[in-house]
N, C-alpha and C positions, 0 to 999 in steps of 0.2 A: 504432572500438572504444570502446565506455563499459562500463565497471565501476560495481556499484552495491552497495552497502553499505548491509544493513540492524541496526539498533539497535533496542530498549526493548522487546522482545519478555519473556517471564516469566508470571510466575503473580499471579491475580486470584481476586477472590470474586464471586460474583454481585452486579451493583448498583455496581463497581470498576470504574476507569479506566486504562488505560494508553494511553504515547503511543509510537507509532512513527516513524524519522525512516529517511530514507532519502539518504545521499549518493552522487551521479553525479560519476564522470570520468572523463575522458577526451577521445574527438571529440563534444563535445557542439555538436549544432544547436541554438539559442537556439529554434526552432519545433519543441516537441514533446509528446508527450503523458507524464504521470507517473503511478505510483496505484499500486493494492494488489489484487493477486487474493490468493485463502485456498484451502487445501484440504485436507482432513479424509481422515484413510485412509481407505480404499474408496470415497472421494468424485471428481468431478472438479473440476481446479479451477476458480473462480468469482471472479467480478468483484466486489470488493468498493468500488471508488470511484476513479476517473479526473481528473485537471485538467491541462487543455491549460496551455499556458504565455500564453494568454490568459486564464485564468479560466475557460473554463467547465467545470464540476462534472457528475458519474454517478455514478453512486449505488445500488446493490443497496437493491432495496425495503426487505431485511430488518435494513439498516443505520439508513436514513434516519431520523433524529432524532435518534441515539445518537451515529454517527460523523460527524469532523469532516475532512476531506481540505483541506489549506493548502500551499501551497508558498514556496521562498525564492529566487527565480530566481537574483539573484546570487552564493548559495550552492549553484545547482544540485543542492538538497533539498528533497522531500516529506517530509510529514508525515501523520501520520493520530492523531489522536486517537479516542480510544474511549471513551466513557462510558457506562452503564449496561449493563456486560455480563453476556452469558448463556451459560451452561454451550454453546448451539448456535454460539457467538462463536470456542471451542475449532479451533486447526489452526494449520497453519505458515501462516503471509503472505508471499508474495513481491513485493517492488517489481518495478515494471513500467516499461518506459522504450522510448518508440517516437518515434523522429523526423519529420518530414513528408515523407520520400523513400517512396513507395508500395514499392519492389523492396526494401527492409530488412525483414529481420527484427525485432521486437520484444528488446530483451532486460532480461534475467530478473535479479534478488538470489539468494544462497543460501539463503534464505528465514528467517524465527525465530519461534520457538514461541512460540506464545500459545495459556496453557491458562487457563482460567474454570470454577472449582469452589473447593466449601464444604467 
């Protein structure tokens, strides 16, 4: 069982940054995957950036440059920084948290709002 708690969610201007952080507890496996899906009403949700507990980085094309996906392992927290945002940025974000066990399920944050408008 891990609980995931998301923060820094809020309102921005276009070309504004905000940073999101996500804390994990509970049965946490040291081998796992962390990140950030988005989804906009009547949208589905979307992958917006992934980091294994190795390092390696995924990335929605329509991120890439702008956002920064970082993690703190022995704080069992991601992060997602966001810089030059755009009004299409707009939607709740939910942390994402999957272990190395293939038969688990993935599990989910409550998600926080991030809205980007002038």
């Amino acid at each position: 069982q891990v609980q995931l708690v998301e923060s820094g969610g809020g309102f921005a201007q276009p070309g504004g940054s905000l940073r999101l952080s996500c804390v994990a507890s509970g049965s946490i496996f040291t081998i796992n995957t962390m990140g950030w899906y988005r989804q906009a009403p009547g949208k589905q949700r979307e992958l917006v950036a992934l980091m294994t507990s190795g390092g390696t980085t995924n990335y929605a094309d329509s991120v890439k440059g702008r956002f920064t996906i970082s993690r703190d392992n022995a704080k069992n927290t991601v992060y997602l920084q966001m810089n030059s945002l755009k009004p299409e940025d707009t939607a709740v974000y939910y942390c994402y948290h999957k272990d190395f066990r293939t038969d688990q399920y993935p599990y989910w944050g409550q998600g926080t709002q991030v809205t980007v408008s002038s």
